[in-house]
GUVEX-959220 format. One record per residue (C-alpha): residue number from 1; residue in one letter; x, y, z. Coordinates in Angstrom, 1 decimal, padded with zeros to 4 digits, always signed. Layout:
+-----+------+--------+--------+--------+
: pos : code :   east :  north :     up :
+-----+------+--------+--------+--------+
: NUM :    a :      X :      Y :      Z :
...
+-----+------+--------+--------+--------+
//
This chain:
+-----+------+--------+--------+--------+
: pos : code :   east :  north :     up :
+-----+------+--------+--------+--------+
:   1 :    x : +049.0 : -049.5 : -002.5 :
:   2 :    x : +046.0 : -049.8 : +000.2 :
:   3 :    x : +048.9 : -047.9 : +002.8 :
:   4 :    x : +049.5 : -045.5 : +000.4 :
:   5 :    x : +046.2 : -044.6 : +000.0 :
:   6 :    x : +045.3 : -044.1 : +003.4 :
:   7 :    x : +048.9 : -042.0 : +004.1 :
:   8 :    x : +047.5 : -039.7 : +001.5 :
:   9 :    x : +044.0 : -039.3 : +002.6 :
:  10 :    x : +045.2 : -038.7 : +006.2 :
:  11 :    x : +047.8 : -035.9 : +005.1 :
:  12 :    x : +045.2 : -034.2 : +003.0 :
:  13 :    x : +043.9 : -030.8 : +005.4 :
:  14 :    x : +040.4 : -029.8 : +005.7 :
:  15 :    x : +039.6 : -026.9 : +004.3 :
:  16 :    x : +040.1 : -023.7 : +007.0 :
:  17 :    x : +037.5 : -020.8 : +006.9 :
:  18 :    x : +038.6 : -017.4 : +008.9 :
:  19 :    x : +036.1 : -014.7 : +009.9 :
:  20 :    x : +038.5 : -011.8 : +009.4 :
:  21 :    x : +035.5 : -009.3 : +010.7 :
:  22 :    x : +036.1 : -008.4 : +014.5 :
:  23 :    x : +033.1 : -007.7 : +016.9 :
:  24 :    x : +032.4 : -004.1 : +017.1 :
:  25 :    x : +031.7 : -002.6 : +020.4 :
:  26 :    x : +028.4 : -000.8 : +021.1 :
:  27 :    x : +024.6 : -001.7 : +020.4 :
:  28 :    x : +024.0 : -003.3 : +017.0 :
:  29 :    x : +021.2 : -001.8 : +015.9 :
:  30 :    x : +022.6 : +001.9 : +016.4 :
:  31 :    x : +025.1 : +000.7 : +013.8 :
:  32 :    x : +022.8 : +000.9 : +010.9 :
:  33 :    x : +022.9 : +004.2 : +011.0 :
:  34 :    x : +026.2 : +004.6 : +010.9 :
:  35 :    x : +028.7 : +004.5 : +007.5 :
:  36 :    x : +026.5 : +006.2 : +005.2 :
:  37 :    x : +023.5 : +003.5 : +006.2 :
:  38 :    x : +021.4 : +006.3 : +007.9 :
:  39 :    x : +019.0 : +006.7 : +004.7 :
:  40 :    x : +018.7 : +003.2 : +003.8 :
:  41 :    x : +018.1 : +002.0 : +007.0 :
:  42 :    x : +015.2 : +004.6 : +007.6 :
:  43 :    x : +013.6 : +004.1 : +003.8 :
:  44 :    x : +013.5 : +000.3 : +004.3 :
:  45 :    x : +011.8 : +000.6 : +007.5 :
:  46 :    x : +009.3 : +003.1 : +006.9 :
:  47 :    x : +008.5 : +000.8 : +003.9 :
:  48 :    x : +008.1 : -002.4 : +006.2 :
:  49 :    x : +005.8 : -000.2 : +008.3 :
:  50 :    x : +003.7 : +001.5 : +005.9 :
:  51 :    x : +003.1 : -001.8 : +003.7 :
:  52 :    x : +002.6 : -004.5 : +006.7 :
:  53 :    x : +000.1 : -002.1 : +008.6 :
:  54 :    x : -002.0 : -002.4 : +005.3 :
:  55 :    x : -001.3 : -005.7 : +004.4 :
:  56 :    x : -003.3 : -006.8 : +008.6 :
:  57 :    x : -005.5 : -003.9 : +007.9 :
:  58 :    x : -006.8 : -005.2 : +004.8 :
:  59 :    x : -006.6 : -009.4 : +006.0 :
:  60 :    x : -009.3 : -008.4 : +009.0 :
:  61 :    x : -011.5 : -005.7 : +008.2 :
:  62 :    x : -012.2 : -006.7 : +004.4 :
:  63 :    x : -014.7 : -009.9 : +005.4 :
:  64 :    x : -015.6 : -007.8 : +007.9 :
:  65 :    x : -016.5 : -004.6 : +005.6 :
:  66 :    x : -017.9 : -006.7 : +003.0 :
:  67 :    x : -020.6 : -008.3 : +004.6 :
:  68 :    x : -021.6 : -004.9 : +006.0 :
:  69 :    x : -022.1 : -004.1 : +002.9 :
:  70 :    x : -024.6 : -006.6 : +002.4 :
:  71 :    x : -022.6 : -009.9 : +001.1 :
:  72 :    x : -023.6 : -013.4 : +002.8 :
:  73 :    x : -020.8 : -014.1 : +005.3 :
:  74 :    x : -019.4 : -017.3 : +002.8 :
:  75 :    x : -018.8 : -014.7 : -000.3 :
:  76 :    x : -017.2 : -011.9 : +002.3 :
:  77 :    x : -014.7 : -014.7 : +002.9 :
:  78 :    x : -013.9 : -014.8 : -000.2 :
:  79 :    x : -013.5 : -011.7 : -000.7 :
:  80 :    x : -010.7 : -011.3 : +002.1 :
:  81 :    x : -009.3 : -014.6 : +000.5 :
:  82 :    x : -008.8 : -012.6 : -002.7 :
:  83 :    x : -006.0 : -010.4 : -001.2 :
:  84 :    x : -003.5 : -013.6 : -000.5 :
:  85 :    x : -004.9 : -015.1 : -003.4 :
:  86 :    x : -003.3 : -011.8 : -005.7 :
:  87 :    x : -000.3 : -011.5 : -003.4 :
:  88 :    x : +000.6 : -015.5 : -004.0 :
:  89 :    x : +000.4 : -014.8 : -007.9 :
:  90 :    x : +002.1 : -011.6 : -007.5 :
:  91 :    x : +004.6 : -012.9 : -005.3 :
:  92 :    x : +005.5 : -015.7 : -007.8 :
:  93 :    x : +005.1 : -013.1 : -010.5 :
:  94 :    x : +007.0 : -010.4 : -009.7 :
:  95 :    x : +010.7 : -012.6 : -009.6 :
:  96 :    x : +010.4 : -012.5 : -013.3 :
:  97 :    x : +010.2 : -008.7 : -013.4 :
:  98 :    x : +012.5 : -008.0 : -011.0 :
:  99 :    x : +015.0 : -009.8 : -012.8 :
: 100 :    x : +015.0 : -008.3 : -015.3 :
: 101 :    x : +014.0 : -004.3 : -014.3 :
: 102 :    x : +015.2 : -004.4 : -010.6 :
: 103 :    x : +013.7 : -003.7 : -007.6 :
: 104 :    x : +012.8 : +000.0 : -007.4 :
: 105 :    x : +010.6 : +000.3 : -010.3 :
: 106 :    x : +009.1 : -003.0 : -009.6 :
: 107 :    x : +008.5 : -002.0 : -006.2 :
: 108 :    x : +007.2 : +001.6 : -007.4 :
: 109 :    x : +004.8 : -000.2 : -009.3 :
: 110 :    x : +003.7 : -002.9 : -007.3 :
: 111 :    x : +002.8 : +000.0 : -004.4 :
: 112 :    x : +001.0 : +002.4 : -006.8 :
: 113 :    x : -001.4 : -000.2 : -007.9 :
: 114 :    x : -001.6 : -001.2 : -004.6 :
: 115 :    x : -003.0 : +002.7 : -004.0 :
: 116 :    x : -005.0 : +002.8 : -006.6 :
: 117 :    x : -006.8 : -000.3 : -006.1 :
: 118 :    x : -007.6 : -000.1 : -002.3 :
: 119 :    x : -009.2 : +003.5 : -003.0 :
: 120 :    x : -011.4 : +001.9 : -005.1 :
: 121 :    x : -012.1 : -001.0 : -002.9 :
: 122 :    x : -014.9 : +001.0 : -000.8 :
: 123 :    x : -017.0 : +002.8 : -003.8 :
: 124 :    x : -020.1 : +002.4 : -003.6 :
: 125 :    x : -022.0 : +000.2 : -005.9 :
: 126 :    x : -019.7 : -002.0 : -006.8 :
: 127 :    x : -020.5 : -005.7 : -008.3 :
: 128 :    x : -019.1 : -008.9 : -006.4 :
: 129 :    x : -016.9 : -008.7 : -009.9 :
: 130 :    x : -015.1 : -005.6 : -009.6 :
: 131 :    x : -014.8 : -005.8 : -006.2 :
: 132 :    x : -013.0 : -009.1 : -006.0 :
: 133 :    x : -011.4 : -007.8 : -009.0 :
: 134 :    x : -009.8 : -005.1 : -007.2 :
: 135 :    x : -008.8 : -006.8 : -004.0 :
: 136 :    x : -006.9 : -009.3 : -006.6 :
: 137 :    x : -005.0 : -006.4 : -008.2 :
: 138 :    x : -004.7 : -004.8 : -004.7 :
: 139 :    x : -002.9 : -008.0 : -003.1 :
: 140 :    x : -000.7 : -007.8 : -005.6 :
: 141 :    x : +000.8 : -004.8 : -005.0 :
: 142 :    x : +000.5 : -005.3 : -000.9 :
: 143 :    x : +001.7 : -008.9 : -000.8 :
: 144 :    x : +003.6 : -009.0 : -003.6 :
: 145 :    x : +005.1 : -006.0 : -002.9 :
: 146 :    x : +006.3 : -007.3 : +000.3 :
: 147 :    x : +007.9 : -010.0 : -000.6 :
: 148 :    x : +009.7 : -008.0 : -002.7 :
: 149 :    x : +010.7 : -006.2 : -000.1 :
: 150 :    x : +012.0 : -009.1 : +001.5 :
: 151 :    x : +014.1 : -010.0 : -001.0 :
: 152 :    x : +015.5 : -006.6 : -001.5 :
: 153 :    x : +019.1 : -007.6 : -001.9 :
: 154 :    x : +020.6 : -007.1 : -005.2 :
: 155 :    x : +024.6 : -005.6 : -005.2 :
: 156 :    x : +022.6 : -003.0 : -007.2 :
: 157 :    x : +021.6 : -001.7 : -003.9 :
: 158 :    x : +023.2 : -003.3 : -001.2 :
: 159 :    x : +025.1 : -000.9 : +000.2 :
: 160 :    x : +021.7 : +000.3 : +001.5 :
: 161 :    x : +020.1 : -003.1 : +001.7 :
: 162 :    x : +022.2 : -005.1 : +003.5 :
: 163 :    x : +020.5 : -008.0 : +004.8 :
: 164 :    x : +020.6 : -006.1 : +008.7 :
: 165 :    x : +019.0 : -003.5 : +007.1 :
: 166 :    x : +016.2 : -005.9 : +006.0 :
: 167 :    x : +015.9 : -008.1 : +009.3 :
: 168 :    x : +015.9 : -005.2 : +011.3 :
: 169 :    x : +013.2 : -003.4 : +009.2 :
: 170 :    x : +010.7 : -006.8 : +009.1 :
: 171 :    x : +010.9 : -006.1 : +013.3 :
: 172 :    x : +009.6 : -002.2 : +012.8 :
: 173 :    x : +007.6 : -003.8 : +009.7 :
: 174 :    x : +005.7 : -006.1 : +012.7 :
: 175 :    x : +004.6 : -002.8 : +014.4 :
: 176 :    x : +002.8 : -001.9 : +011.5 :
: 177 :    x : +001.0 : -005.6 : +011.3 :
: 178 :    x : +000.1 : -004.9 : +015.6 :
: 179 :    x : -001.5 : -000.5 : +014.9 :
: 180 :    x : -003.0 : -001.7 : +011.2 :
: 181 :    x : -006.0 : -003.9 : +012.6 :
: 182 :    x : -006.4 : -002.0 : +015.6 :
: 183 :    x : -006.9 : +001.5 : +013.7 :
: 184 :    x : -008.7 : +000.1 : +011.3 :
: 185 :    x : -011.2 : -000.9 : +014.0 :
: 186 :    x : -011.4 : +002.8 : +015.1 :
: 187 :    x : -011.5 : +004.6 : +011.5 :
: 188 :    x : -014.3 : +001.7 : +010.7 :
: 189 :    x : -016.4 : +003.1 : +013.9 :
: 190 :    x : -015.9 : +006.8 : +012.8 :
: 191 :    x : -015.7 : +006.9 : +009.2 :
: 192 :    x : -017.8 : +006.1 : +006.5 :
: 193 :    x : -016.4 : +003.0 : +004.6 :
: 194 :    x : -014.9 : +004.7 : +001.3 :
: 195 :    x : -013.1 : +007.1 : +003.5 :
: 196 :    x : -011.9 : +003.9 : +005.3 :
: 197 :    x : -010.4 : +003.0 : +002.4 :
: 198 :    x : -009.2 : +006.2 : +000.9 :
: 199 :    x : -007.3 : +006.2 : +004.1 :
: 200 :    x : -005.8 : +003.0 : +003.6 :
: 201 :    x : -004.6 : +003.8 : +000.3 :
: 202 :    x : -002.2 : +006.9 : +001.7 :
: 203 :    x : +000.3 : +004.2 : +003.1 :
: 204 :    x : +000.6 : +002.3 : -000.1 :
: 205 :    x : +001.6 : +005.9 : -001.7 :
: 206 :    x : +003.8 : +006.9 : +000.8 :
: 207 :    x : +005.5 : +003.8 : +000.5 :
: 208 :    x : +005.7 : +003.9 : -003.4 :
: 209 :    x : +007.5 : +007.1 : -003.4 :
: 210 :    x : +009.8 : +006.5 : +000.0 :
: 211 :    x : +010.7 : +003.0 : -002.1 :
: 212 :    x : +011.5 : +005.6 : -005.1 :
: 213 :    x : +014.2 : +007.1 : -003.3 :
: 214 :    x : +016.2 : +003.9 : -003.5 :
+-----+------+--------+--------+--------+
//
């Protein structure tokens, strides 16, 4: 019985997986604008741009902004802590919607309060409250909204949201995180601070209606 066993085990055949798919010739990355991926490709990484060069623009000028504005240096922290502190809630928060609605009008959403709330972010006269209020609601919609963006996969939309598609738009989307910082620090030398910020809200818009075209 124990050599009968063993005959069978040792017949049995592992399990054979065959990549059908044959390498392509040319560059890669030329190929997602090929087959109808043209529009996609270009939507998801204006999106990555757009969103990432807010999300570092926001991280290191808000402390920065804040204490100009006459907050003690420990409470300006806070304040730029508020923006990852939204985006982690809205980050957990938003799965449940997206499930449920998808990901364009989740995204649409998450971007336009993203808009709203940065615009209001330099107005003068502002209590500690509403200010920390809307950095919350703001990393919400920037954060949040990016890892959204991330996950931006669903058949729904796949054919323009392949996961290439994706990958290659977090690369362009890492441009934006390099330019957001470094204009900000020029805009901050030139401009008053709610034009700062009235700035900084056009790239949230832009991305909630380029997102709408999905």
């Amino acid at each position: 019985m124990v050599e009968t066993y063993r005959t069978r085990r040792a017949n049995r055949r592992a399990p054979e997986f065959v990549l059908t798919e044959k390498k392509q010739p040319g560059v890669p990355l030329v190929r997602l604008f090929q087959d109808g991926r043209a529009g996609g490709t270009t939507l998801i990484w204006v999106v990555n741009f757009l969103n990432l060069l807010n999300l570092y623009f926001l991280a290191a000028w808000l402390p920065t902004v804040a204490q100009e504005a006459g907050y003690s240096p420990s409470t300006s922290i806070l304040v730029g802590s508020t923006l990852q502190i939204g985006g982690t809630f809205g980050a957990l928060g938003l799965g449940w919607f997206i499930h449920r609605m998808g990901f364009v009008p989740v995204l649409v959403s998450c971007f336009t309060l993203a808009c709203v709330n940065i615009a209001l972010i330099g107005q003068p006269g502002l209590s500690l409250f509403l200010l920390v209020s809307v950095v919350f609601r703001a990393g919400i919609g920037i954060v949040g909204g990016q890892a959204g963006v991330n996950a931006c996969r669903r058949p729904s939309i796949r054919r323009i949201c392949d996961p290439p598609e994706i990958g290659a738009g977090l690369g362009v989307g890492r441009l934006g995180s390099i330019i957001g910082p470094t204009l900000g620090e020029y805009m901050r030398m030139h401009w008053p601070v709610h034009q700062l910020f009235y700035a900084a809200a056009i790239p949230a818009l832009v991305a909630a209606i380029r997102v709408a075209f999905l």
